[in-house]
C-alpha positions as CSV (number, residue, x, y, z in Angstrom):
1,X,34.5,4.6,-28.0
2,X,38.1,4.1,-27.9
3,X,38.6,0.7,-28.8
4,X,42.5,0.7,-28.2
5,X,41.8,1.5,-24.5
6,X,39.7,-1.7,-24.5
7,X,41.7,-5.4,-24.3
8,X,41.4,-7.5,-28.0
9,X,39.6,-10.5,-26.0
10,X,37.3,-8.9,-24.1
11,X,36.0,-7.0,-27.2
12,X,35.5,-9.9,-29.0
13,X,33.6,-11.5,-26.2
14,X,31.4,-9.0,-25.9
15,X,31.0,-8.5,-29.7
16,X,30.4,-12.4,-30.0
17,X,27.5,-12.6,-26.9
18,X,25.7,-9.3,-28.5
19,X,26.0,-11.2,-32.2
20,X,24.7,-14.5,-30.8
21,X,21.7,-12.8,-29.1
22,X,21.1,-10.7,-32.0
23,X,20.7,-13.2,-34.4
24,X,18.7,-15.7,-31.8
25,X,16.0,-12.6,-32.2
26,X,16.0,-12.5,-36.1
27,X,16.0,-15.9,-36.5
28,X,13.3,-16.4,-33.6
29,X,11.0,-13.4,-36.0
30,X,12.2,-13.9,-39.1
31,X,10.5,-14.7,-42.0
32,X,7.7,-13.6,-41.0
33,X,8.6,-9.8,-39.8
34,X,10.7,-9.5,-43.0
35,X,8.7,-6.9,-44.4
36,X,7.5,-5.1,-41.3
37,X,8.1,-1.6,-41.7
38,X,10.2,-0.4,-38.5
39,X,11.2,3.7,-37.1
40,X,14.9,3.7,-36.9
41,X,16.1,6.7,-35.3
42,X,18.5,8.3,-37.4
43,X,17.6,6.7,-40.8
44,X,13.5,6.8,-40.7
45,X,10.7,4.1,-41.7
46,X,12.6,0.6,-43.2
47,X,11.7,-2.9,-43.1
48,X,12.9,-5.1,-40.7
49,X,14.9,-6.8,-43.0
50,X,17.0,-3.7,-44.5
51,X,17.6,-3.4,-40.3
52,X,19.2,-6.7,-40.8
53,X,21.2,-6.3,-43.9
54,X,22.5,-2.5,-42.6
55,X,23.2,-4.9,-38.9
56,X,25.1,-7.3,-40.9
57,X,27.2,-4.7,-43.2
58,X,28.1,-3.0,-39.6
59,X,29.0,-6.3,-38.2
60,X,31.6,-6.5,-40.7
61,X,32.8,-2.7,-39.6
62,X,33.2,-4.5,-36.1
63,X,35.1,-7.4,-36.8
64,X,38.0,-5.2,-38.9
65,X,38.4,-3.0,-36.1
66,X,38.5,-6.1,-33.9
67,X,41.0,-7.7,-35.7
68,X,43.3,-4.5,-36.2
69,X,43.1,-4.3,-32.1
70,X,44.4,-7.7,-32.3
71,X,47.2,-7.1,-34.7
72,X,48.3,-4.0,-32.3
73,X,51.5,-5.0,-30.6
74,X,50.9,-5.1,-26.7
């Protein structure tokens, strides 16, 4: 995905509703599924909450390319 060709705000709305919803679900499973073992497809069998951590750390990779968009000059 090009993220230049993509404008700063609507990114960040999207980015924001897809956080909020992801976290409603964790928090709505969580503790309780901590320790499930899940498939993910390109990194195998992990519990549900490495998924979380390795969702968080990516969240992160998100928000600096989100706020580098933002610093672009229009």
């Amino acid at each position: 995905m090009q993220y230049p060709s993509i404008p700063a705000a609507l990114a960040l709305e999207t980015f924001s509703a897809m956080r909020k919803w992801n976290l409603r679900l964790i928090r709505s499973v969580m503790p309780a599924a901590a320790g499930r073992t899940v498939t993910h497809p390109e990194r195998g069998t992990m519990t549900f909450q490495t998924i979380v951590e390795t969702m968080a750390g990516h969240d992160l990779n998100h928000l600096a390319r989100l706020r580098r968009i933002a610093e672009m000059p229009a």
